[in-house]
C-alpha positions as semicolon CSV with decimal commas, in nm:
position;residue;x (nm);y (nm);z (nm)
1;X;-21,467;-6,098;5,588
2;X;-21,386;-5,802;5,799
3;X;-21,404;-5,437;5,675
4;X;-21,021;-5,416;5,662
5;X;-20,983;-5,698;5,443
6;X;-21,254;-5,643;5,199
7;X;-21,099;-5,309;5,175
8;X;-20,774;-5,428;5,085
9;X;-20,933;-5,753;4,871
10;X;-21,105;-5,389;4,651
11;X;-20,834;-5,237;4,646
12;X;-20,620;-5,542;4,494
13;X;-20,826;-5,607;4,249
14;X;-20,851;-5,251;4,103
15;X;-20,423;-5,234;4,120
16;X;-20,507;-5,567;3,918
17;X;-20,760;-5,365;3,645
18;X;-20,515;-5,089;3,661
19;X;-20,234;-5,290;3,540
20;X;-20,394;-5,492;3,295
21;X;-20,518;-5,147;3,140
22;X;-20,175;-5,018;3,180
23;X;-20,009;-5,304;2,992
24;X;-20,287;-5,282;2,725
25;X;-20,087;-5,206;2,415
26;X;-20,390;-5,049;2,238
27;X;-20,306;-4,733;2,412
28;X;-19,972;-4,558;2,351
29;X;-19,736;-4,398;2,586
30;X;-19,785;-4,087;2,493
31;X;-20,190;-4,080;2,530
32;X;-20,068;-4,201;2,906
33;X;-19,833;-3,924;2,927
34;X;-20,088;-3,651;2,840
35;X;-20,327;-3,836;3,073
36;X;-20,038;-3,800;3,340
37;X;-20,001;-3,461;3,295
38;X;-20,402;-3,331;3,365
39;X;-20,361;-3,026;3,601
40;X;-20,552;-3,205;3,821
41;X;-20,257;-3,469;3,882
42;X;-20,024;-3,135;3,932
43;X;-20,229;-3,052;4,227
44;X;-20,296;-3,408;4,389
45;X;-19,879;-3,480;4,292
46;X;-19,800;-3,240;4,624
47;X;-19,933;-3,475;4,850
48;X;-19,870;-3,830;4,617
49;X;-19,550;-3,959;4,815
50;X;-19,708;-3,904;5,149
51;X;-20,035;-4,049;5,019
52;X;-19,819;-4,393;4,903
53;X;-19,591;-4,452;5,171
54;X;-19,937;-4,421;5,379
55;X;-20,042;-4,684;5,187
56;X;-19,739;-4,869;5,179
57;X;-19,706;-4,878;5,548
58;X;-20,096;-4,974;5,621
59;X;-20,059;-5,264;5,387
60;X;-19,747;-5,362;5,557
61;X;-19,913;-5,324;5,914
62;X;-20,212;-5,566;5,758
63;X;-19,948;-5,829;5,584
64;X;-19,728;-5,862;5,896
65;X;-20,072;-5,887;6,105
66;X;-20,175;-6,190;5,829
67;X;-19,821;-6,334;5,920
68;X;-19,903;-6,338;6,303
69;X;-20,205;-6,497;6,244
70;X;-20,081;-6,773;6,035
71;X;-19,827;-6,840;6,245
72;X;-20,062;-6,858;6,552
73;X;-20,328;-7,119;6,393
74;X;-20,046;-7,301;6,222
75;X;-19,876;-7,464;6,521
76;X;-19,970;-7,776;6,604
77;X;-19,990;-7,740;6,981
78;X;-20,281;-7,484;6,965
79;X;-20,496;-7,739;6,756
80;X;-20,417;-8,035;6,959
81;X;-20,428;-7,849;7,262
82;X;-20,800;-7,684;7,186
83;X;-20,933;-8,024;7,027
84;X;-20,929;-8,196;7,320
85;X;-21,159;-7,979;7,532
86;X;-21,427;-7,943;7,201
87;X;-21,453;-8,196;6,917
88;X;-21,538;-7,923;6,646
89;X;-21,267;-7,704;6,780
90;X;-21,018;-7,841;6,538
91;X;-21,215;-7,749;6,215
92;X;-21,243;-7,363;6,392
93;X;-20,878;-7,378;6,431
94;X;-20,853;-7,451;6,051
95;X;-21,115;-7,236;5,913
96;X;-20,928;-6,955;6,105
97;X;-20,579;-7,074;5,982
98;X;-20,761;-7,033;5,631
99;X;-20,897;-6,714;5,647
100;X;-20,526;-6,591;5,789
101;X;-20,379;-6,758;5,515
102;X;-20,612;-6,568;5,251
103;X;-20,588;-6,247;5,427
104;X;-20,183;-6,323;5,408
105;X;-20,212;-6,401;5,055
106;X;-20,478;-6,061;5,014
107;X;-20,204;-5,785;5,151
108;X;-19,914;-5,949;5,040
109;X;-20,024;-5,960;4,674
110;X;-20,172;-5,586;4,742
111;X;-19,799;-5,471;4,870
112;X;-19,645;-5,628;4,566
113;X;-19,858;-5,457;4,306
114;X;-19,877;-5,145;4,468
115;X;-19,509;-5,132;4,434
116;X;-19,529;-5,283;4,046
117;X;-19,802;-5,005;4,029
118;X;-19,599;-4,716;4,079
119;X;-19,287;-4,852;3,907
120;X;-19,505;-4,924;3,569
121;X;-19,658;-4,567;3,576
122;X;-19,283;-4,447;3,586
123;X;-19,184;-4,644;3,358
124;X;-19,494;-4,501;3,106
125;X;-19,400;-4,211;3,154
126;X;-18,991;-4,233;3,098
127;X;-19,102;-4,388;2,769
128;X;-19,324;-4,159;2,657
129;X;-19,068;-3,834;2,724
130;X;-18,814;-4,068;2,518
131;X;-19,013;-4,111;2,246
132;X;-19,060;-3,791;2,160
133;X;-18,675;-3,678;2,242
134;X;-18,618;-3,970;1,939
135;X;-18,884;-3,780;1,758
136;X;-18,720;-3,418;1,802
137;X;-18,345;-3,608;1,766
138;X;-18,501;-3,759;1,443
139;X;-18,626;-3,423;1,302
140;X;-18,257;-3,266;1,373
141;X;-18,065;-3,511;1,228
142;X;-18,282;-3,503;0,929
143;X;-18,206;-3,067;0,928
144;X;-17,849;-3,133;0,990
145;X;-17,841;-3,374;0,703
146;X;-17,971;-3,130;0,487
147;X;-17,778;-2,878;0,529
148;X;-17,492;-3,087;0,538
149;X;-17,573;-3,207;0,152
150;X;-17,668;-2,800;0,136
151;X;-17,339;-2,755;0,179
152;X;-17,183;-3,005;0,041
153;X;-17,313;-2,914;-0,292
154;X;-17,253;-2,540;-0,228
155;X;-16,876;-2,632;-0,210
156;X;-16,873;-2,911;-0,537
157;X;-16,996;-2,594;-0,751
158;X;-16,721;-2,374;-0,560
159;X;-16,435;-2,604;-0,646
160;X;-16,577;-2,661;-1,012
161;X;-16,545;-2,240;-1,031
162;X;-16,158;-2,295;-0,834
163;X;-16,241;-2,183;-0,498
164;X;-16,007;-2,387;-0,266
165;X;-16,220;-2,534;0,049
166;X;-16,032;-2,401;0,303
167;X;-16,126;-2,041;0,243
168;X;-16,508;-2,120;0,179
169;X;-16,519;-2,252;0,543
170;X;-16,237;-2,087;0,740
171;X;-16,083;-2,444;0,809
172;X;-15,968;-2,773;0,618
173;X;-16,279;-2,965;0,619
174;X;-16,201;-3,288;0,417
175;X;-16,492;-3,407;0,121
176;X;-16,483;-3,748;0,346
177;X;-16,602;-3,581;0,689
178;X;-16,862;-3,436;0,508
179;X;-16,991;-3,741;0,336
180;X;-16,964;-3,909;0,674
181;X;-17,212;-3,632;0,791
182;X;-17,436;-3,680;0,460
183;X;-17,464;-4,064;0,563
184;X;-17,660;-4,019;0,964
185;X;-18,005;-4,148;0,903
């Protein structure tokens, strides 16, 4: 195997690891988000879209080069045409339309997770910021409910005493509105 190609076989398989870790549901979004945000990833982040569509372009260069050579060794003309001069030309012709085949197979699958790659990691990371909006939104509504049944007892004991509503608030707040408000989980 050339250089190239065992560079790009490495490289597939640790996209593979990296998803497979990634999908692990042992560790949470958050612990991903925190291990997103290292300072170090601040400072390497400057150069990050220049850095993938590098990558992104020299595994495109290798999977259209894979296509060329399938498409070269998988004509029938060449291996009919080279077996008649040499008897074991025909099994060279189809060792080298495998190895084109595997490299094709090699970049192709290294283009596609490259792209699932950087589309899970955003992903992690849009679910981890969500999470804890729900948490914050969670730990508001639970303040607002509060104070809403605050309130809402505040007033009871005003109208027991005769206070009409309207002038303990400024405005006509009905008693179902504020039972409606009382009832957000």
């Amino acid at each position: 195997m050339i250089v190239q190609w065992a560079a790009v076989a490495t490289f597939l398989y640790a996209e593979i690891g990296l998803i497979l870790i990634f999908c692990l549901p042992l560790i949470p979004p958050q612990r991903w988000q925190k291990i997103f945000s290292f300072s170090v990833w601040g400072k390497i982040a400057s150069f990050w879209n220049k850095a993938f569509l590098t990558i992104i372009i020299l595994l495109i260069v290798l999977f259209l080069d894979a296509v060329r050579e399938v498409r070269k060794y998988s004509s029938t003309h060449t291996i009919e045409k080279s077996s008649a001069s040499r008897p074991a030309a025909c099994e060279h012709t189809q060792m080298k339309l495998f190895r084109s085949q595997r490299n094709l197979y090699i970049s192709g699958f290294s283009l596609f997770f490259w792209l699932v790659l950087r589309r899970l990691v955003t992903l992690i990371t849009q679910l981890a910021k969500e999470l804890s909006n729900r948490g914050v939104l969670k730990c508001q509504a639970e303040n607002i409910n509060q104070a809403a049944k605050k309130f809402m007892e505040e007033n009871e004991r005003l109208k027991r005493k005769g206070y009409p509503l309207t002038l303990l608030v400024g405005m006509q707040i009905s008693t179902a509105t504020m039972e409606n408000i009382v009832a957000i989980p």
